[in-house]
Every structure is written in structure tokens, then in C-alpha cells.
N, C-alpha and C positions, 0 to 999 in steps of 0.2 A: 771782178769776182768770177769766177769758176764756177762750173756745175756742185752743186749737192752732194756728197757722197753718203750711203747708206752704212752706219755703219752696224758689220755684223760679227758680232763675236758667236764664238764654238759655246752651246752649254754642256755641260758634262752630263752623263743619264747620270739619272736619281736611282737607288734605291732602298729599298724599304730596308731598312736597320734591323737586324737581326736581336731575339729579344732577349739575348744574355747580353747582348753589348748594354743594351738598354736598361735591363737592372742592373747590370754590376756597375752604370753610372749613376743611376738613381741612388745605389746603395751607398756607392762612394761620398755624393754630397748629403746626403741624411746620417751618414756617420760624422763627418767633419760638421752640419748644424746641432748634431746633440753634441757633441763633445765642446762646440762653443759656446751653445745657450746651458749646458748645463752648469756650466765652470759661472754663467752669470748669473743662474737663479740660486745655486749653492753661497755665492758669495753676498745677494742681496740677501738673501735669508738671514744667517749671519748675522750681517750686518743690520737687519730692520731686528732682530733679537734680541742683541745686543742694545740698540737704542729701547726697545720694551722693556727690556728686560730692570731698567733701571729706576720705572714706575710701578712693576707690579711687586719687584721683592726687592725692597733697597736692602733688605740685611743681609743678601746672598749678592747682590751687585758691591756691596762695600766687600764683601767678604773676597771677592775675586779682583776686584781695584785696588785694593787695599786704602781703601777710604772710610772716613768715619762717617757714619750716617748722624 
């Protein structure tokens, strides 16, 4: 076996992110999470409405299913 070698890699300087970069990505992924939770809570609504909707007024739930109550 051989000697040891250290190994050293180069790190690159850091710095501090300027704070439009920083909100125009903050804003970026908060526009893309409302546009995806909204499209899920619009459609759960809906849809949980829809399933109420067929115990509190069954004569307006036939009247749109076209079902006889």
C-alpha cells in the first residue's frame, strides 16, 4: 500500500443571493402550488356537494339526474 493522499477539492465562494432572485422564485413555486391545490380543492368541493347534495334536497338531486325520487 502507498502513502495516504489528502484529497482536496476547490470550493467555489458562496454568495448571498440577491433578493429579487429570491422572491421571483418564491413567487414562482407559490403560483404553481395555488394553481395545483386550487384545481384540488375546487374539484373536491364538487364533488363532496355533489354527494350532499343528494340527502339534503332529493327533489332538486332527481331533478338534475334525472331520477325519480
Amino acid at each position: 500500500m502507498g502513502k495516504p493522499v489528502e484529497l482536496i477539492m476547490a470550493m467555489p465562494d458562496y454568495k448571498t443571493p440577491q433578493l429579487k432572485t429570491v422572491l421571483y422564485q418564491n413567487w414562482d413555486a407559490l403560483k404553481e402550488f395555488i394553481y395545483i391545490a386550487s384545481t384540488i380543492v375546487i374539484v373536491s368541493g364538487v364533488l363532496t356537494h355533489g354527494i350532499n347534495l343528494e340527502r339534503r334536497m332529493p327533489a332538486l338531486y332527481s331533478f338534475i339526474c334525472l331520477k325519480k325520487v
